[in-house]
C-alpha positions in Angstrom: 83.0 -10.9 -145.1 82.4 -8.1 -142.6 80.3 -10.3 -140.3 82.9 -12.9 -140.4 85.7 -10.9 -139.2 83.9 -9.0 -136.7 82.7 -12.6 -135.2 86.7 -13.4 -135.1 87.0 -10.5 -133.2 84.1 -10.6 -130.8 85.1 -14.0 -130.0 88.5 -13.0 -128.9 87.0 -11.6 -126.0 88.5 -12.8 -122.9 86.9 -10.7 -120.6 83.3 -10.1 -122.1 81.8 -7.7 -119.4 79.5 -5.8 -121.4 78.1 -9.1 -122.8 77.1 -10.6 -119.1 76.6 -7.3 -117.6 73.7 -6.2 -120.2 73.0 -9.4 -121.3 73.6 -9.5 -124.8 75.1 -12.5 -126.2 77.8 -11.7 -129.1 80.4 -14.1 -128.9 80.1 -17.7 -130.0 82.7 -19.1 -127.4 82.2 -19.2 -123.4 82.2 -16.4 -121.5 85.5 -15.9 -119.2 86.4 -19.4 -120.7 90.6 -18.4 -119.9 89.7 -17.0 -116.5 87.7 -19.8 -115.4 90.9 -22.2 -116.4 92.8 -21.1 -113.8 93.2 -24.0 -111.3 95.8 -22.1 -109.0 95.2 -20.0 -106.1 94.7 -16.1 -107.6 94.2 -13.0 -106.2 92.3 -10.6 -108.2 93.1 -7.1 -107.6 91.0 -3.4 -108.9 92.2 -0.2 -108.6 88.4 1.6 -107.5 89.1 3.8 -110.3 90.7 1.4 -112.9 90.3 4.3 -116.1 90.6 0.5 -118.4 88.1 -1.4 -116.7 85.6 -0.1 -119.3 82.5 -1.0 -117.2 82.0 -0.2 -112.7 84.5 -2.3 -111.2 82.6 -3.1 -108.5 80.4 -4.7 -111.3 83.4 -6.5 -112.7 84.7 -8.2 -109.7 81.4 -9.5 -108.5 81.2 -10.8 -112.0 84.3 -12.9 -112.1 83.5 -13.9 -108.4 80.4 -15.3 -109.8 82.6 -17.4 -112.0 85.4 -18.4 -109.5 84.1 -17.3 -106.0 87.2 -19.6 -104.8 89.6 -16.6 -105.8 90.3 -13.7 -103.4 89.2 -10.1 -105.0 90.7 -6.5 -103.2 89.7 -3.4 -104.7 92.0 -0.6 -103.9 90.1 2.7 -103.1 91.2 5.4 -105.3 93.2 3.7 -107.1 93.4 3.5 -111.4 94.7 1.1 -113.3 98.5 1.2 -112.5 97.8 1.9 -109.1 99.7 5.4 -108.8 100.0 6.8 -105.3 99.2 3.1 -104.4 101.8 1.0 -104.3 102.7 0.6 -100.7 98.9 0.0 -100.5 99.6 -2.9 -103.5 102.1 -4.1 -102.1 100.9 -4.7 -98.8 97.9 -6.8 -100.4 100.3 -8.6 -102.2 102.6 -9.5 -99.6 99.9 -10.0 -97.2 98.4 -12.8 -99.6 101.4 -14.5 -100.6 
């Protein structure tokens, strides 16, 4: 019963970094199967210092660019996860792209 549940919950995993990244294969489902859906123009955007990103960002947007290389990816330097001291610098890349 333990394996079951814990292969419900592996296979939840939108964004499996750490299974492409060291490749391990845990989940049963494609990997970035909702990100690579997306049929609209996206930008993509990393604060350098994203404290959620769980693995180097760098390493996380070259991976999703290697699944939709169509997409356009900013990393903001310095920044974390809710891009504090950084907005004007967000919002410029935002405006900039739309």
């Amino acid at each position: 019963m333990e394996t079951t549940y814990l292969k419900k919950f592996i296979d939840y995993n939108t964004f499996p970094y750490h299974e492409v990244l060291n490749k391990v294969r845990l989940s049963t489902k494609e990997y970035f199967r909702h990100f690579k859906s997306i049929k609209k123009p996206t930008l993509v955007v990393y604060g350098e210092v994203d404290e959620f990103s769980g693995v180097d960002v760098k390493k996380s947007v070259d991976t999703l660019k290697s699944y939709k290389p169509d997409f356009n990816y900013e990393i903001v330097k310095g920044a974390d996860h809710s891009f504090r001291k950084h907005e004007a610098k967000m919002a410029k890349i935002v405006a900039d792209w739309l």
